[in-house]
C-alpha positions as CSV (number, residue, x, y, z in Angstrom):
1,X,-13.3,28.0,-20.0
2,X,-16.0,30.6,-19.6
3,X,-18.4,30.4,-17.4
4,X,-22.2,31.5,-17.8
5,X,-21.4,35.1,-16.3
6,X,-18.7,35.5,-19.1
7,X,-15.9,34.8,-16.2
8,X,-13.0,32.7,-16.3
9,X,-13.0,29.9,-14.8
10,X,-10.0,29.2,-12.5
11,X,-8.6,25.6,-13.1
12,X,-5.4,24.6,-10.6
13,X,-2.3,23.3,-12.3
14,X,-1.9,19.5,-11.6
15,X,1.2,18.7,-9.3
16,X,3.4,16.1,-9.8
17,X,4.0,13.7,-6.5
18,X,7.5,15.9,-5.6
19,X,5.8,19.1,-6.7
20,X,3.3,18.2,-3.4
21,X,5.6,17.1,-0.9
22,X,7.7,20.4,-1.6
23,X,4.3,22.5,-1.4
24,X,2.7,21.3,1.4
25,X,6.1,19.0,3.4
26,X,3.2,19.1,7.1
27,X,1.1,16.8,4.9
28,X,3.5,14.0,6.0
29,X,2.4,12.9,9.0
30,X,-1.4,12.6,7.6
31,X,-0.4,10.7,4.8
32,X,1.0,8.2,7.1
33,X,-1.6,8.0,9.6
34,X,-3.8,7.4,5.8
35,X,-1.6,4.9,5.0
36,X,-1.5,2.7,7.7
37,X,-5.7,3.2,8.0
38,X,-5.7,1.7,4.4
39,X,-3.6,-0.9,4.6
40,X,-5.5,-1.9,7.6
41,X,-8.5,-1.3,5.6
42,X,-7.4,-3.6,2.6
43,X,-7.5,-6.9,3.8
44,X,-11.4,-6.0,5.5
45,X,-12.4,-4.6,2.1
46,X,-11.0,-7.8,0.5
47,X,-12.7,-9.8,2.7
48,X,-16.0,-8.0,2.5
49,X,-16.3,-7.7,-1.5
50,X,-15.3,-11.8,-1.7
51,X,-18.4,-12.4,0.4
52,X,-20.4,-9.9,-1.4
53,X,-19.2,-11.4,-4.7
54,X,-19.9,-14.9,-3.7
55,X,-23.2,-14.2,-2.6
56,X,-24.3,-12.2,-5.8
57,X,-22.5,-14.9,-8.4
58,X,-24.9,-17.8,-6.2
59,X,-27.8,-15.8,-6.9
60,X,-26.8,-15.3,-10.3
61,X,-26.0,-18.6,-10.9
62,X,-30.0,-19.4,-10.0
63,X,-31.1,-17.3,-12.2
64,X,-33.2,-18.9,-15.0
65,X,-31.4,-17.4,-17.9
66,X,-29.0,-18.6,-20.8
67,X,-25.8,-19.9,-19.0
68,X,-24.1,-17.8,-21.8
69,X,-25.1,-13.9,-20.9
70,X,-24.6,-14.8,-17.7
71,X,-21.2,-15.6,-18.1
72,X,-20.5,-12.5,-20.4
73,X,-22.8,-10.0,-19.0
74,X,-23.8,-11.2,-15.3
75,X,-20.6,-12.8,-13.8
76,X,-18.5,-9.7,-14.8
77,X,-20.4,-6.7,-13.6
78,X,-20.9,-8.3,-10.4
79,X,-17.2,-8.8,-9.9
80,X,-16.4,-5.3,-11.4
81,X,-18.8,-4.0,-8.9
82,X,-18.2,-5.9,-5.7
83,X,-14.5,-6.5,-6.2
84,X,-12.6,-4.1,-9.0
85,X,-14.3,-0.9,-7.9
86,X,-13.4,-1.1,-4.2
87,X,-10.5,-2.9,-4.1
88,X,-8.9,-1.1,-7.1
89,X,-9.0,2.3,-6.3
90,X,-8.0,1.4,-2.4
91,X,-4.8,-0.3,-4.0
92,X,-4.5,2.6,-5.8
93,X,-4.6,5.1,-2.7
94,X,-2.1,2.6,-0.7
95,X,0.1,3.2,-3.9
96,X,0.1,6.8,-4.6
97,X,0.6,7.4,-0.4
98,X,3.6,5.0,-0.5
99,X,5.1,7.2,-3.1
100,X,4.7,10.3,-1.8
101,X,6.1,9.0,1.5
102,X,9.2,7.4,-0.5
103,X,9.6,10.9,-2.2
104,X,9.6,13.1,0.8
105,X,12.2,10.1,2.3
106,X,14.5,10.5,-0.8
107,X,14.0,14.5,-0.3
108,X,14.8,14.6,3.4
109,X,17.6,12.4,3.3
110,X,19.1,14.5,0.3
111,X,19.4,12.0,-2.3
112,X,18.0,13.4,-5.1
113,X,19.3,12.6,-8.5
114,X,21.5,10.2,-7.0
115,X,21.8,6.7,-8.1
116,X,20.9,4.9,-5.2
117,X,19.3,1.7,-5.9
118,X,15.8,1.9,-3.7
119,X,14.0,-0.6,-5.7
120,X,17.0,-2.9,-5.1
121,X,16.9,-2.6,-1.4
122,X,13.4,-3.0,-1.3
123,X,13.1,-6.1,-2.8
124,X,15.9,-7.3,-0.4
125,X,13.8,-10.4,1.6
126,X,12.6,-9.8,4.9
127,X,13.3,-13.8,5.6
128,X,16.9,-12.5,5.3
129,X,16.9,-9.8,8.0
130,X,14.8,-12.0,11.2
131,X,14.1,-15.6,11.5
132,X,10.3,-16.3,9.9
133,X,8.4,-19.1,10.9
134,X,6.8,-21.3,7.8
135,X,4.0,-19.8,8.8
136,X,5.0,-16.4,7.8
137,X,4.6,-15.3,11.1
138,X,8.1,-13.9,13.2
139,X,9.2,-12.3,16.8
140,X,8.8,-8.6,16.6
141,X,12.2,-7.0,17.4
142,X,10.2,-4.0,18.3
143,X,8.9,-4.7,21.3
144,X,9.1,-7.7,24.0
145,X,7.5,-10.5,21.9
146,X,6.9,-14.1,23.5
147,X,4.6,-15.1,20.8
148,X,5.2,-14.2,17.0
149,X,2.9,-11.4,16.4
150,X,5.1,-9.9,13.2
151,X,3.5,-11.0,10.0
152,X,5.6,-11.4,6.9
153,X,4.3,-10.7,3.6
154,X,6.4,-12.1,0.9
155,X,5.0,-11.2,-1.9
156,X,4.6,-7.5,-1.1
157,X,7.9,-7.8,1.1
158,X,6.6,-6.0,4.1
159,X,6.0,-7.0,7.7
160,X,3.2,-6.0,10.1
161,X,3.4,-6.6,13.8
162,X,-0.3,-6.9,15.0
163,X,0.9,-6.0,18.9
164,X,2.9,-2.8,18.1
165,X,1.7,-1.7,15.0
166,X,4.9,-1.8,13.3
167,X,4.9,-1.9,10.0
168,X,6.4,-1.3,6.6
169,X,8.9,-2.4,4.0
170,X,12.7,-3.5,4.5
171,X,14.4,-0.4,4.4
172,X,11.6,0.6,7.4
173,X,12.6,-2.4,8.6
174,X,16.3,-2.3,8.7
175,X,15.8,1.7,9.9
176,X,14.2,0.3,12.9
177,X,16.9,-2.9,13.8
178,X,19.7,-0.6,13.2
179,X,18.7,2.8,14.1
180,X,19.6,3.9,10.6
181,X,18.7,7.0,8.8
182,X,16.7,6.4,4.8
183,X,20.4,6.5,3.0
184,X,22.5,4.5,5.2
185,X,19.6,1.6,5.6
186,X,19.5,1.7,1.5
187,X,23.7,1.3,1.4
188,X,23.4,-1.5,4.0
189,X,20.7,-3.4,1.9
190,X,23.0,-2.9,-1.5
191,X,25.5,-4.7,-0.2
């Protein structure tokens, strides 16, 4: 594409996720820490855009104007804009970090076109590793917990431990219990 002084202009070549852990493997570490600041992040976004979003639908909702548009034009900007465009892209970040740490797991661990079934471990249920409280709520193993202080997430299948900070998915999880490296804690949850 020229540019106005009849120069080239230089446009960088779009990596895939592996293409960027193999180029730059020290970004590791910072995509955890990002990680972990956006999942903690999530749930305080969530919580912020509901009460944003129920405070602009009442106002809406006085408005003097034909129940009609408000319901096709009002109602859904307002939740595009105080829900959908925060909490999207945020899932979105969570998502794409999570697979570039799974890569660069898969790449360290040397299984690389092998047919290890990652998806099928991580669905494995966490309720099947610790005891979980109906509550959702269990004993950290991490550290000496008298109080459960390890949160269970069942529909994402992850655990957080709001005393430690542990956190992550059921092959972290089994990693952790068993002192297992990435491979081995995937072979012990396809079992």
């Amino acid at each position: 594409m020229p540019t106005v002084d009849n120069q080239t202009e230089y446009k960088a070549p779009t990596l895939s996720p592996r293409e960027l852990i193999e180029t730059f493997p020290e970004a590791i570490p910072v995509i955890k820490r990002n990680l972990k600041i956006a999942r903690h992040d999530l749930p305080i976004a969530e919580k912020i855009s509901s009460i944003l979003l129920d405070y602009a639908l009442q106002k809406i909702y006085s408005l003097d104007i034909p129940d009609d548009y408000k319901e096709e034009v009002f109602i859904p900007f307002a939740k595009w804009y105080f829900y959908d465009s925060v909490i999207g892209p945020l899932k979105k970040k969570i998502s794409n970090f999570e697979q570039l740490i799974l890569i660069s797991k898969i790449k360290n661990a040397g299984l690389e076109g092998q047919p290890l079934d990652i998806a099928k471990a991580k669905s494995y249920p966490i309720e099947s590793l610790i005891k979980v409280k109906s509550s959702g709520f269990a004993l950290c193993p991490f550290h000496n917990d008298r109080h459960e202080s390890l949160k269970i997430y069942n529909k994402d299948n992850r655990f957080n431990c709001f005393v430690c900070n542990a956190n992550g998915d059921t092959i972290d999880l089994v990693m952790k219990i068993y002192s297992l490296d990435f491979k081995n804690a995937i072979k012990f949850l396809n079992k």
